[in-house]
N, C-alpha and C positions, 0 to 999 in steps of 0.2 A: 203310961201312954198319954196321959192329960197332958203332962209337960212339953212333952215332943210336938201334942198339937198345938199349944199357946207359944210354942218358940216358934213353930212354922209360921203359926199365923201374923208374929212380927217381923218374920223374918219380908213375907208377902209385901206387908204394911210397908214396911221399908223401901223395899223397892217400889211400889207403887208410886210412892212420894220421890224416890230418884228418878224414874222414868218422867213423873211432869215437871222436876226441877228444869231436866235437859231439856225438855220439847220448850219449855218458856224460854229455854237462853236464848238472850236478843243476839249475843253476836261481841263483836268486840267494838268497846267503845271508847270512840277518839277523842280526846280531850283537847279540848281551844288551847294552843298556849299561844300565850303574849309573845314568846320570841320565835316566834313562824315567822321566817324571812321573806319582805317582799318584794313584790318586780321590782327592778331598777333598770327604766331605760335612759339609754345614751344614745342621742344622736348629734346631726351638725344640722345649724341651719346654714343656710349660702342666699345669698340678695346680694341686690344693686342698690346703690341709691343713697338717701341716709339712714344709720339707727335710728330705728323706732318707727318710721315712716318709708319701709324701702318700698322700692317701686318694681321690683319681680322680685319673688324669693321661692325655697324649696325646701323640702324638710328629708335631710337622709338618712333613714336608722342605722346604725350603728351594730350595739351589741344590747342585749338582756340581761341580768343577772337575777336569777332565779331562788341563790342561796346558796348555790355551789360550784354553779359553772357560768361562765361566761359563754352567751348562743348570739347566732350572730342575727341582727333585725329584723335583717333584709327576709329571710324569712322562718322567723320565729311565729309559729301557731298560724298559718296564711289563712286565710278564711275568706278570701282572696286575699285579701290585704293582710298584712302582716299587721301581730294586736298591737306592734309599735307606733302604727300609723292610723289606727282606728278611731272612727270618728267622736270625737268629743274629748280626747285626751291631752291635756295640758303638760307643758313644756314649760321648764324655767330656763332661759338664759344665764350665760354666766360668762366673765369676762376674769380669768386668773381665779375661780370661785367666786367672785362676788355679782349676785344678781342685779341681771340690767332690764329684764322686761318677762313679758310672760308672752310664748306664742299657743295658740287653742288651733288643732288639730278639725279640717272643716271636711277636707274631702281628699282622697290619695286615688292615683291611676300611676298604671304601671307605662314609663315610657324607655323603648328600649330595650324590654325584659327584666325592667328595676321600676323598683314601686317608690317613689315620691308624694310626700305629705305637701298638705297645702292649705292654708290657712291668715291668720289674723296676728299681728304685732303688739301686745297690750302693753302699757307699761303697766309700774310694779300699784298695789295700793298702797296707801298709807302704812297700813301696817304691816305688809310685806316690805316696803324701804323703813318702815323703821324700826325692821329687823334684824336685813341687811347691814343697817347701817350700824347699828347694836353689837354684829358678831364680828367686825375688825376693831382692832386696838387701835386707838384714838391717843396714846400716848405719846412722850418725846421719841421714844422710841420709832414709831414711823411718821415723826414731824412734824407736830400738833405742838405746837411748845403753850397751848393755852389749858390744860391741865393743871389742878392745883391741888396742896394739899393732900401727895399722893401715899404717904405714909400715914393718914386719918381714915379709920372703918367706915364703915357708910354700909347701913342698914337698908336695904332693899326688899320690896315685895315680891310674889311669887308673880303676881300678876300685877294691871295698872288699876289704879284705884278705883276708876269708874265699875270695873270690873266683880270689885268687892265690895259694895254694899249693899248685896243679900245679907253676906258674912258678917258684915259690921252691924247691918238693924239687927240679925239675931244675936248678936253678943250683947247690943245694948238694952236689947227686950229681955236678955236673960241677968241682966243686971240691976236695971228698973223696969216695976212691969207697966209704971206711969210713963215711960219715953213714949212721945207720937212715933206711930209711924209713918215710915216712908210717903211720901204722896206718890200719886198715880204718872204725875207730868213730871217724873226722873228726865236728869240732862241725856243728850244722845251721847251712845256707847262712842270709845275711844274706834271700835272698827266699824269704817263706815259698809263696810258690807254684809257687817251682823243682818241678820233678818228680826223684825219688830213683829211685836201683836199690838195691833192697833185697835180701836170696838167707834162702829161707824156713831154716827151724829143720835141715828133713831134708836139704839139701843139702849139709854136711860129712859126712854118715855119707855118703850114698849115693853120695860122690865116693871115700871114703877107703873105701868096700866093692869099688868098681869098681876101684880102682886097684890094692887085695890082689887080686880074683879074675882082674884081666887081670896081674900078675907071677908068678900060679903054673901049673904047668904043668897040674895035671890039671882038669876040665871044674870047672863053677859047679853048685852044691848049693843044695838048699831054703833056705841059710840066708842066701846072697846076696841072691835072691824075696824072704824077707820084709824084707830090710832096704832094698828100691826105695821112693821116695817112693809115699807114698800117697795124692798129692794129682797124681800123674801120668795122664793121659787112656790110656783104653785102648779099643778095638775093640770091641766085644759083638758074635755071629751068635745067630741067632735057634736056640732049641732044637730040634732034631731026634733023630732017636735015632742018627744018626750021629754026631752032635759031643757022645753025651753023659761022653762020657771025656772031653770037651776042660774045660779048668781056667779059671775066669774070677775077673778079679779083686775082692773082697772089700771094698775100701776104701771106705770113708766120703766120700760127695759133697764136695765143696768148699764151702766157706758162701759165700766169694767170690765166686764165681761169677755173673755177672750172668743175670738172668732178663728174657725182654717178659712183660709185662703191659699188659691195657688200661686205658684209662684217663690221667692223667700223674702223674707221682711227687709225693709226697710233699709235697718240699722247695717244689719249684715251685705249685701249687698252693697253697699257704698265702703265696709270696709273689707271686703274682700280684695287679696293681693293678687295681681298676676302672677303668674307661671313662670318662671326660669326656666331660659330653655340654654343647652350647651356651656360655653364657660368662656364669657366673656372678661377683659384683661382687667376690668375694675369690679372684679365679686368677692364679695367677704364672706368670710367663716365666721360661727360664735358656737359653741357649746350647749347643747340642751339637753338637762335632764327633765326626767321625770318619776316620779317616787311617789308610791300615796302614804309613806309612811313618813312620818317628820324626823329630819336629822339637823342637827347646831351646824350651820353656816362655817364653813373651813377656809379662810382665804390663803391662795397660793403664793402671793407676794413677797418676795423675798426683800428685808430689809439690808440695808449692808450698816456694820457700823461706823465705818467708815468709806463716806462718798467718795474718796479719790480710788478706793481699792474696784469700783465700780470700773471708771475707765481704764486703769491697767488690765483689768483683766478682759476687758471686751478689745484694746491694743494687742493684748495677745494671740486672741481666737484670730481676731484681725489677720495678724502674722501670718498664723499657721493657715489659716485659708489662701492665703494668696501663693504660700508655697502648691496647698494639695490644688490649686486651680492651673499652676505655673505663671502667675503673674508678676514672678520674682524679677527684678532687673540684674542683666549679662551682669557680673562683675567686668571693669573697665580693667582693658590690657594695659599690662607694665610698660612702661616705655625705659627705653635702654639710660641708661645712666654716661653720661659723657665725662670723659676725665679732664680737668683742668685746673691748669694750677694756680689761677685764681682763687679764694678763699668761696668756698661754697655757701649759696644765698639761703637762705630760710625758706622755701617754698612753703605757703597758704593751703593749706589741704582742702581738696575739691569737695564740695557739698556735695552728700549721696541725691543722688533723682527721688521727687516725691515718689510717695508707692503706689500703685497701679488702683485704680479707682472698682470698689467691687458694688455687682449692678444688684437691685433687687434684697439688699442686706435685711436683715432683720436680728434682733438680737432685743432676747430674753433671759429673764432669771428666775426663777422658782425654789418656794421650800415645801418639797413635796412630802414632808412629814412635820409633828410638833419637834422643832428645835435640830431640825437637819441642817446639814450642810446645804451651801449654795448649788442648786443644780444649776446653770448655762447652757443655751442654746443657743446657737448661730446658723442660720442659713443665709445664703450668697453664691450668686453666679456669678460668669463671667458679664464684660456688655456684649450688649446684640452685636453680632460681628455688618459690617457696612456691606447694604445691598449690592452685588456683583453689577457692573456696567451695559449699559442698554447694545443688544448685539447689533440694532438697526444701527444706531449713532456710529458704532465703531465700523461697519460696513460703509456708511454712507461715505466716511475720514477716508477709508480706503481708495472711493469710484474715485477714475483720474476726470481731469476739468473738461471743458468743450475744448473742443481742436483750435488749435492756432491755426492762420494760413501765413506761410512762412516762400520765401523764395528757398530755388536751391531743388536739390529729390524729397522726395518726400520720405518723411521718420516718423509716419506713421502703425508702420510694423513693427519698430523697435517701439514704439511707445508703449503696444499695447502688448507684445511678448514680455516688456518689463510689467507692466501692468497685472496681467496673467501670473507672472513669476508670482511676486508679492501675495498675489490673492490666493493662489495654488498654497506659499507659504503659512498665511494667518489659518486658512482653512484644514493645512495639516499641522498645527500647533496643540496642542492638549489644553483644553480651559484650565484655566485655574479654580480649585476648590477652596472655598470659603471655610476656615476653621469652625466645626461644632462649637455651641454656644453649652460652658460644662457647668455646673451643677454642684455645690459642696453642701454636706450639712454638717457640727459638729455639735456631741453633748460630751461637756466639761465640767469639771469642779475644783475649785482651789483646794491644793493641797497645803500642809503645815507649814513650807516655808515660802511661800507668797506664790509659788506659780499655778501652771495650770496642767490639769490630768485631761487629757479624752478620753472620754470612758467610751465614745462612738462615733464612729467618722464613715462618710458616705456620700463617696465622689462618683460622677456619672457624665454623660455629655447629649446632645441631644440626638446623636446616631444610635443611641445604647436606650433608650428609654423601656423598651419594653421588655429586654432581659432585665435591667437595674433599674427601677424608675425613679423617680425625684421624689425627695422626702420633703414636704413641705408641713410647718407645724401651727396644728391650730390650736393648740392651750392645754392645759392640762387640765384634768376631772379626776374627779375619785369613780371609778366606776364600779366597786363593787361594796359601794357605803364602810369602810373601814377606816374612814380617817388620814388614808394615804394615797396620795395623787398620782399618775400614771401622767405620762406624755401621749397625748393622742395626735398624730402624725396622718396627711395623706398621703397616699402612696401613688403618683400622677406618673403612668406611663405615657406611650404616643399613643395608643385605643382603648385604653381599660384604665382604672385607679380602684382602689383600695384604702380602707381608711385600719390601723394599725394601732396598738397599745405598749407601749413603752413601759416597764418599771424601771425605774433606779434605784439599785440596792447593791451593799455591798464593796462597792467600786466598780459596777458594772450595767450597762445599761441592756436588759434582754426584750425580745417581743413576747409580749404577754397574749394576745388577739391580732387576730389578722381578718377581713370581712372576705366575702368572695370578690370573685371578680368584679367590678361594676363597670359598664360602656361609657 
């Protein structure tokens, strides 16, 4: 029976100790990893004016990407405003990938039922363009013939040298323990927007005061009091006639010192943009990300290796747009051939008619991955077709003149029964309609034997906008941080637009994102 009770009694013990393991378990616990994907937005900015200094602009989110899905801006997490347009959130410009300025996110209001950013134009700092300017190749290869010595190593730091002489006085202190150290008045960092600790003017006396009056033995005298920083915060009690022996301190307010005021400063204030409103004929697009995670600079820029292969193939998109616009010229009618028994003359073959001039062209090239094929993109309309005839002037051509007086009967009823005739005529005549002004876009790539593939073509006119609307392209971005650039397209109906994502892959151009409607 002993036995049975010392095994129970462990058996108790036992579980005792499992019932408070379980009641302590915390739960399950999530570990930080470094490769947690984060936000990535994309929007467009749109201004008038010049770069860098426009004079309205507006900020339109776009799309999110989260780590897995691509969400659209407009409204991703609204809180009112969507977090793409929340305030304080900085945007890098980009033109082809390559950074052209920084816009800072100041205040968004919804106009229309769409939320618009609104904010400040920075350019890049130093060390942001001479980062920029660091991650495109600078070689023959796109132009630079002042490179040298390209087959010679070159030994580079991780960082710039200003940067590393913590690193270097520790290796040189750990190699001689006689090397001086560093002085205090180190040159200014390579980034002029590092943040410095600086230690004010009073802080050597009032350390070498402190440091005399705690080595001596007898108590601290008026003279150590006045030599305390005077730029040190002190307590104040309000006067009473009991604290009026009490001693308060004398010193002069800090100029430093930040103050609220209403209103907003200064600086800002004088650089805040106006508001964009509608979509006036001279507004530009540019690219804005934003990322708080750092990624290597990708430029989109396609080199060709050879320049002439450039204009043939933009000759060609050429072509094929003015067929899908119909800006082809009639081929000219045969004319009959006369028989004669004369020796027949050599006829000079007629020079074809220039080709029809296309309005609003534009034409791009992009290498939307490392070491892809040339992408091509061409957009072109027709031109405006010529405003229809004033209907007063052609009325006025019509009224007959002032009456003659004429001997004879009078032909005045024939005048104006003919008169009458004609106007009854023009009035029952059908106006004439002005042909729609159409719309082409194409994306292209050279194929292996010099020509050209469409891999997307998107013809419309301006009767059709809002079933098919006009693909107008504003640059390419990588929008989901992978290293692979996307075609970002608006999509401009007659009442609504859309801004769109493109991949080229494959041989094939598909939409990857579509935003919602926007007025």
């Amino acid at each position: 029976m002993s036995f049975l009770r010392v095994a129970f009694a462990i058996l108790l013990a036992a579980g005792a100790l499992g019932t408070e393991a379980l009641a302590q378990y915390p739960g399950r616990i999530t570990k930080t990893d470094k490769s947690t994907p984060i936000l990535r937005s994309i929007a467009v900015l749109e201004w008038t004016g010049d770069a860098g200094k426009p004079s309205a602009s507006r900020l339109v989110p776009v799309t999110v990407y989260d780590g897995e899905q691509l969400n659209d801006g407009t409204i991703y997490l609204s809180r009112p405003e969507p977090l793409a347009l929340a305030s304080g959130v900085e945007y890098e410009l980009q033109t082809a990938g390559k950074p052209t300025g920084i816009f800072d996110v100041f205040a968004s209001d919804e106009v229309n039922g769409t939320w618009e950013g609104f904010g400040v134009w920075k350019p890049l700092s130093a060390t942001q363009a001479a980062k920029a300017a660091s991650a495109f190749n600078t070689s023959t290869l796109y132009g630079d013939q002042s490179a040298r010595d390209d087959d010679k190593p070159v030994l580079k730091r991780k960082h710039p040298k200003e940067e590393d002489s913590d690193s270097g006085g520790t290796a040189s202190a750990g190699t001689a323990d006689s090397a001086p150290k560093p002085s205090s008045s180190s040159p200014e960092p390579s980034d002029p927007d590092r943040p410095t600790l600086k230690r004010k003017a009073g802080g050597d006396s009032s350390s070498s005061t402190s440091g005399t009056s705690a080595s001596g033995s007898g108590p601290s005298t008026s003279d150590s009091t006045a030599s305390a920083d005077p730029d040190r915060p002190t307590l104040h009690r309000s006067h009473h006639a009991a604290d009026a022996e009490m001693q308060t301190s004398n010193a002069a307010p800090d100029p430093d010192r930040p103050r609220l005021k209403h209103g907003k400063p200064e600086g800002l204030a004088n650089d805040e943009i106006p508001k964009l409103h509608g979509f006036p004929p001279a507004m530009q697009q540019a690219v804005a990300v934003s990322d708080a995670g750092s990624h290597a600079e990708h430029p989109w820029k396609y080199s060709w290796a050879n320049l002439d292969d450039e204009g043939k193939m933009k000759s060609a998109l050429e072509a094929m747009a003015r067929t899908a616009l119909g800006l082809d010229a009639p081929p000219a009618p045969a004319k009959p051939v006369r028989k004669t028994a004369t020796a027949a003359r050599k006829k000079t073959p007629l020079e074809p008619p220039p080709p029809a001039e296309l309005a609003e062209e534009k034409f791009r090239v992009f290498e939307l991955a490392y070491g892809s094929n040339a992408t091509m993109v061409l957009t072109a309309s027709t031109p405006l077709p010529p405003p229809p005839a004033d209907a007063d002037k052609v009325a006025d051509s019509d009224e007959p003149g002032p009456p003659v007086i004429k001997r004879g009967k009078p032909t005045s009823n024939t005048t104006s029964a003919g008169a009458g005739a004609s106007s009854a005529k023009a009035a029952s005549a059908p106006p004439i309609k002005a042909t729609p002004q159409k719309f082409v876009t194409l994306v292209a790539q050279p194929d292996l034997y010099g020509g050209v593939i469409v891999l997307y073509k998107s013809v419309t006119d301006a009767a059709h906008l809002d079933d098919k609307p006009r693909m107008r392209l504003v640059d390419a971005v990588d929008a989901m941080a992978d290293n692979r650039g996307e075609l970002l397209f608006e999509l401009r109906g007659q009442t609504q637009r859309q801004f769109a994502l493109y991949r080229v892959l494959r041989g094939s151009a598909e939409q990857l994102f579509a935003t919602v409607a926007l007025p």
